[in-house]
C-alpha positions, 0 to 999 in steps of 0.5 A: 678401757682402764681404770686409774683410779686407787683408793690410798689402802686398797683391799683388793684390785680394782674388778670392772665387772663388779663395779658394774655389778654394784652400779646396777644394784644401785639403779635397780627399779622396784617392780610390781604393785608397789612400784613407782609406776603402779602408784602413777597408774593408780593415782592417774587413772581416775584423771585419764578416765575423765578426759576420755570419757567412754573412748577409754579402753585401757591404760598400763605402764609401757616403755622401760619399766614394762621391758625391764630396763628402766634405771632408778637416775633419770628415767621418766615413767611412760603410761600409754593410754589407749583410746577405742577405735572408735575415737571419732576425733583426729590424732592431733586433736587428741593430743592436744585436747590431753595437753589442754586438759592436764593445763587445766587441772593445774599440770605444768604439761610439756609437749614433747614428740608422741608424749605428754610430759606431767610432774607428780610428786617430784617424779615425770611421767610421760603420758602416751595417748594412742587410738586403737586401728581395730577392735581386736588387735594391738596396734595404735596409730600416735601422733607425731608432734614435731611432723604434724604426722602419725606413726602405727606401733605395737606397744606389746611387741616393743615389749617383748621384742626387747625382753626376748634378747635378754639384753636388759643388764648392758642395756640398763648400764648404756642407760646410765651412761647416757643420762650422766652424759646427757645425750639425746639418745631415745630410749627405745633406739638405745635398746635396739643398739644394745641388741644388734651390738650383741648380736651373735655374741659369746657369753661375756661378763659384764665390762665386755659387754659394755665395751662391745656396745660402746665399739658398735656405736664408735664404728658402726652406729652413725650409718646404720639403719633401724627400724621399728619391729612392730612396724618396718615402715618406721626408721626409728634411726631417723628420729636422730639426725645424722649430727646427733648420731656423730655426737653419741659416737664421740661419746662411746669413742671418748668412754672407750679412751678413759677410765671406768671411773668417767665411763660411769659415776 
């Protein structure tokens, strides 16, 4: 990758990986109870406790913002609601029973695959509704919409998978990328990429580690398998088809042949 791009009176030549490095900063995500994500959690909570009633066992943030790759451009705030394994109701009837419960209370909800989509004060929530399988572990079967079927995961372990690779700077970068492209490329599918990419790899700053990424997903990407870590029975690589795949490598091909400047704005 090169960078065309001079300003008319340059103070000093164009460094990548500080590009990359402010690009980060600007996409830097608060944490902690003040952050975007507590505010939902605490505006919400009183809401979700209605709908569930006593089959509430808890409620928390899940997805980018607990695993630390959550970007300020484009990234929805996953609240996961964990009902008790005692929810003597089906899968489907949970979820749809939140749909039509969010419809109601004058929510503009939008189904989407294992979540329920929910704006509030101009920021998208994702609300993850899950019945506990025990009384004692964590694991949660969720359903699936657009199979009409349902899939075990472990929330916690996704969490601390992805934050034990230390991967989260590449991977918030590639985060950046796919929104300014528009690529369907889910969250949680990403971050796998990012970590097999950099498997076994030497300390790099930070353009090398894009530029390792996006020549994973040029050559290897479309035919490679992954599976979730919590549950090896989910292929998380076939939540794309195969035509999808091809897309985002044509993407990482085209970022790769341009500049900087096009890879991220």
């Amino acid at each position: 990758m090169s960078f065309h791009y001079q300003p008319a009176t340059p103070v000093h030549p164009f460094n990548p990986d500080r590009y990359l490095l402010q690009i980060l900063h600007r996409e830097a995500v608060p944490t902690g109870p003040t952050s975007a994500a507590m505010k939902a959690l605490i505006g919400l909570y009183p809401l979700i406790r209605q709908w569930a009633n006593i089959h509430l066992a808890s409620m928390f943030p899940s997805g980018s913002y607990a695993k630390g790759t959550a970007v300020r451009s484009g990234t929805d705030i996953d609240l996961f609601i964990s009902l008790k394994h005692t929810t003597l109701v089906t899968l489907e009837d949970i979820y749809w029973s939140l749909f039509d419960f969010l419809k109601n209370r004058g929510f503009n909800p939008k189904a989407q695959n294992v979540s329920i989509n929910i704006r509030v004060d101009g920021v998208d929530i994702d609300l993850v509704p899950g019945r506990l399988q025990n009384a004692l572990g964590g694991y949660h079967s969720l359903y699936k919409r657009k199979v009409r079927s349902w899939q075990q995961t472990h929330v916690q372990r996704h969490v601390a998978h992805v934050r034990s690779f230390n991967r989260l700077p590449e991977t918030r970068l590639m985060k950046v990328w796919r929104n300014q492209w528009n690529l369907d490329f889910p969250s949680f599918y990403l971050e796998m990429v990012v970590i097999e990419a950099m498997k076994d790899a030497p300390a790099m700053n930070p353009a090398k580690r894009v530029v390792r990424v996006l020549e994973y997903l040029r050559d290897k990407f479309p035919t490679s398998r992954f599976v979730d870590p919590a549950n090896t029975n989910n292929v998380i690589s076939d939540d794309l088809t195969a035509t999808e795949r091809m897309t985002i490598r044509a993407a990482a091909d085209r970022a790769l042949r341009g500049s900087w400047a096009e890879f991220i704005r």
